[in-house]
C-alpha positions as CSV (number, residue, x, y, z in Angstrom):
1,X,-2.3,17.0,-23.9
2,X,0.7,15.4,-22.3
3,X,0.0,12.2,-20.2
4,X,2.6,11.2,-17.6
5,X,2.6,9.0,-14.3
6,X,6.6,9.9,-14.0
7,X,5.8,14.5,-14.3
8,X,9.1,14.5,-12.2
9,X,11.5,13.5,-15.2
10,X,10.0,16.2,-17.8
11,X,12.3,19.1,-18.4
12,X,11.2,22.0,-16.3
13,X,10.8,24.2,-19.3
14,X,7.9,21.3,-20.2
15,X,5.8,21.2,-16.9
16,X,6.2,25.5,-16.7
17,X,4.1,25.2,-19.4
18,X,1.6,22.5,-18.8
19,X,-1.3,22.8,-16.3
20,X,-1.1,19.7,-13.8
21,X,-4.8,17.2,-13.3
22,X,-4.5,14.5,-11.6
23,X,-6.7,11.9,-12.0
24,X,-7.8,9.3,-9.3
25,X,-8.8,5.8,-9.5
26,X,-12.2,4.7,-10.5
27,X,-14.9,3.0,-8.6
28,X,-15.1,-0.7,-8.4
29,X,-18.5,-0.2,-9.7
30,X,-17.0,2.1,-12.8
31,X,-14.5,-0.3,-13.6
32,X,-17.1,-3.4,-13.4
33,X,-19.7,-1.6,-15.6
34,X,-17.0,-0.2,-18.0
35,X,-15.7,-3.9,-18.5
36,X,-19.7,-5.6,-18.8
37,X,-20.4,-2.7,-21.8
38,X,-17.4,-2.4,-23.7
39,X,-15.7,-6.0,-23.0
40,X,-19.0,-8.3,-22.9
41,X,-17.9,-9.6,-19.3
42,X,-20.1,-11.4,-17.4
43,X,-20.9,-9.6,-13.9
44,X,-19.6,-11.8,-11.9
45,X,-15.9,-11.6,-13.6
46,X,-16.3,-7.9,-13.9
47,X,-17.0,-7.3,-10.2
48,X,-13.8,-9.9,-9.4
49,X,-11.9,-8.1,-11.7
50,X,-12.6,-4.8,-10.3
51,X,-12.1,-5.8,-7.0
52,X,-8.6,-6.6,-7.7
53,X,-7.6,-3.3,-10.2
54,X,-7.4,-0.7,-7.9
55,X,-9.2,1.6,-10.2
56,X,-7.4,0.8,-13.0
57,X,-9.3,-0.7,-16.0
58,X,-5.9,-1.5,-17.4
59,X,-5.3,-3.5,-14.0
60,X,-8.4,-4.9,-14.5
61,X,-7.8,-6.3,-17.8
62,X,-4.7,-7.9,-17.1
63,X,-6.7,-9.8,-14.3
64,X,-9.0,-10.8,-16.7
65,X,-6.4,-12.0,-19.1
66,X,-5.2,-14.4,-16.1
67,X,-8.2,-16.0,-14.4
68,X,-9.1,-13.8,-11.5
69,X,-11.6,-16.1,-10.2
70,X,-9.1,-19.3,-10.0
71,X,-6.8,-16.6,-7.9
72,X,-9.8,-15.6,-5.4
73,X,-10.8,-19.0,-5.1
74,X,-6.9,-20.7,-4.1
75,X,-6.7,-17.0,-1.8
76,X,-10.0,-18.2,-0.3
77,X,-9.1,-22.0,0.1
78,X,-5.8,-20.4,2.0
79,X,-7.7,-18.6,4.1
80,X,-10.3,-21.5,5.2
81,X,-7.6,-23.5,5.6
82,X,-5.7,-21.5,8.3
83,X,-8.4,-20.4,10.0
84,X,-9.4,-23.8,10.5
85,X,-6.4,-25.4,11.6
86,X,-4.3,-24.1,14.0
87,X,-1.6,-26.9,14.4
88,X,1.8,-26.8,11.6
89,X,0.1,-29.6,9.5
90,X,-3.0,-27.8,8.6
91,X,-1.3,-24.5,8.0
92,X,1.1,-26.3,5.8
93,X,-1.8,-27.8,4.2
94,X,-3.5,-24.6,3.9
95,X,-0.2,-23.1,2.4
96,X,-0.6,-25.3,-0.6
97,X,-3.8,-24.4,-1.8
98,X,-2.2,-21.0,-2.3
99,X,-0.1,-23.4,-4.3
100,X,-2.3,-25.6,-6.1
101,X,-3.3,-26.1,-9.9
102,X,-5.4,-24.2,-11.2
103,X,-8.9,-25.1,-13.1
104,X,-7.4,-26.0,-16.9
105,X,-8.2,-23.5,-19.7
106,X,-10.7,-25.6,-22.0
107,X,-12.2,-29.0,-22.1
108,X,-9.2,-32.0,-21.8
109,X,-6.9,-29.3,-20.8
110,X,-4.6,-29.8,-17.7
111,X,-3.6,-27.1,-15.4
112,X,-0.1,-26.5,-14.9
113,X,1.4,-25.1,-11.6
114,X,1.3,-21.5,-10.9
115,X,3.6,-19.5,-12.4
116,X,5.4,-16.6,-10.2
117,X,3.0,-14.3,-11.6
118,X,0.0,-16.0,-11.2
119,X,1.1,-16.8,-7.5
120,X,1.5,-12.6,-7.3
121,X,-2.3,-12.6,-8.5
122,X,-3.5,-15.0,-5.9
123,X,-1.7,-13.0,-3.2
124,X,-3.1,-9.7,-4.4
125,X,-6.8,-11.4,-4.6
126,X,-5.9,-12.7,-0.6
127,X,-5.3,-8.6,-0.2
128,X,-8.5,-7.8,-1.1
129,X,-10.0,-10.9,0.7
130,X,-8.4,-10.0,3.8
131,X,-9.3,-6.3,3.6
132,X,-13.0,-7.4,3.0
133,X,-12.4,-9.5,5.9
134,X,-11.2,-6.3,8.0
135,X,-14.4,-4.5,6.9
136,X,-17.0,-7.1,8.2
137,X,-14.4,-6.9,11.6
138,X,-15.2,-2.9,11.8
139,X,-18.9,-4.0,11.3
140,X,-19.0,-1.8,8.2
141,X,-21.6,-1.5,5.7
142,X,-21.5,-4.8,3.3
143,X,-22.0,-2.7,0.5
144,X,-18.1,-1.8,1.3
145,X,-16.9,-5.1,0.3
146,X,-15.0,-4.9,-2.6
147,X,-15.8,-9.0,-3.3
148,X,-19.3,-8.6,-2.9
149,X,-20.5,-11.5,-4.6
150,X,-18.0,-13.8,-2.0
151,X,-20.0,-11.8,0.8
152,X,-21.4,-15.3,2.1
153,X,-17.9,-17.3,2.4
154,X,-15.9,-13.7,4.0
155,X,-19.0,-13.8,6.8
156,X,-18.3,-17.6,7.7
157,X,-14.3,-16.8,8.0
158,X,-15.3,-13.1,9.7
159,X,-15.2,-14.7,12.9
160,X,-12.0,-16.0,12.4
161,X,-10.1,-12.9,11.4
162,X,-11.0,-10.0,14.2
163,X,-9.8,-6.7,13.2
164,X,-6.1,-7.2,14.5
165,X,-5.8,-10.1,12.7
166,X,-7.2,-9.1,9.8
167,X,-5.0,-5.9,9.7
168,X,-1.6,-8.6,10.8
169,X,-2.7,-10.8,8.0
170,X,-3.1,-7.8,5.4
171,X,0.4,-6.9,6.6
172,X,2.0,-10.5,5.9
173,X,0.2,-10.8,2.8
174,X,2.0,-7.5,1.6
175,X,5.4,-8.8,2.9
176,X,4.5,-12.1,1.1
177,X,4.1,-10.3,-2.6
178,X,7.0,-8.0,-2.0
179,X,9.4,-11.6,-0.8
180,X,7.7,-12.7,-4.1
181,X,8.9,-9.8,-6.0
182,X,12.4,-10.4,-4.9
183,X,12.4,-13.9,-6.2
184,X,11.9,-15.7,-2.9
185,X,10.4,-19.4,-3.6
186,X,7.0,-20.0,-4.1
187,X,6.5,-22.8,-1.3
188,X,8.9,-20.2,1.2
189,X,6.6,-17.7,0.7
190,X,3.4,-19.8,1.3
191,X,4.6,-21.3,3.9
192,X,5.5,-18.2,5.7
193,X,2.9,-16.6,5.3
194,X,0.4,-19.9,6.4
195,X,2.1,-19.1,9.8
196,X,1.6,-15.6,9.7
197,X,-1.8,-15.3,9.0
């Protein structure tokens, strides 16, 4: 068996002779109950992590190597924060939360600013947030929401984010990770993206 994500660069006289199956991304619920049994996760970090992997259990791992529920929790505050205030102060305020420490990693520990990477979690969790937030918009079935267990918090920003904006704001959180990926500044990026939210 010959596993590839790249079949393209294998010689022809190689993929002649292999049969191509493609495999799709598991369910959030797969990927949670995979990493409760085999990784002793709690549920509640399984389901975050999940939320964020895309199907991927690799994906999902890597989140929970980070903290995945420090990321949710700064994409949230974000969130709050613009929807609350309209005016450039509070969406500059609201532009640091995507910005701010993190919870440190064991007792007398203090948290360092985010790294570029960990900023490029926080933006993917706001991805998923957003998207949740474009699901309750649609009045979809709850059982859709891919951060289930934030269910309470999305329905009190819902309200907030109708389905255009939610589908603008997924759009400028997307432009914000790729600006990221091309080494734009963390505070640029925030910032723009506090305003385009």
């Amino acid at each position: 068996m010959l596993v590839t994500a790249q079949a393209d660069s294998l010689l022809p006289t190689i993929r002649s002779r292999c049969p191509r199956l493609r495999f799709g991304p598991l369910s959030d619920g797969d990927v949670a109950g995979l990493l409760e049994r085999e990784r002793g996760r709690s549920a509640a970090d399984a389901r975050a992590a999940a939320a964020l992997s895309g199907g991927s259990v690799a994906r999902a791992l890597a989140h929970l190597a980070g903290d995945v529920n420090d990321a949710r929790h700064a994409a949230l505050a974000m969130l709050r924060g613009v929807a609350a205030g309209g005016d450039v102060r509070g969406r500059l305020a609201a532009a640091q939360e995507l910005l701010a420490k993190g919870q440190g990693k064991g007792p007398g520990k203090r948290a360092a600013a985010p790294s570029r990477p960990e900023i490029g979690e926080r933006l993917e969790a706001m991805a998923s947030l957003v998207r949740d937030l474009g699901v309750l918009a649609t009045r979809a079935d709850a059982r859709r929401l891919a951060n289930a267990d934030l269910a309470d918090d999305l329905a009190g920003l819902a309200p907030a984010f109708d389905g255009r904006r939610a589908g603008r704001a997924f759009e400028a959180v997307d432009r914000a990770a790729s600006a990221l990926e091309r080494n734009v500044g963390h505070k640029v990026v925030a910032d723009w993206l506090a305003f385009q939210l």
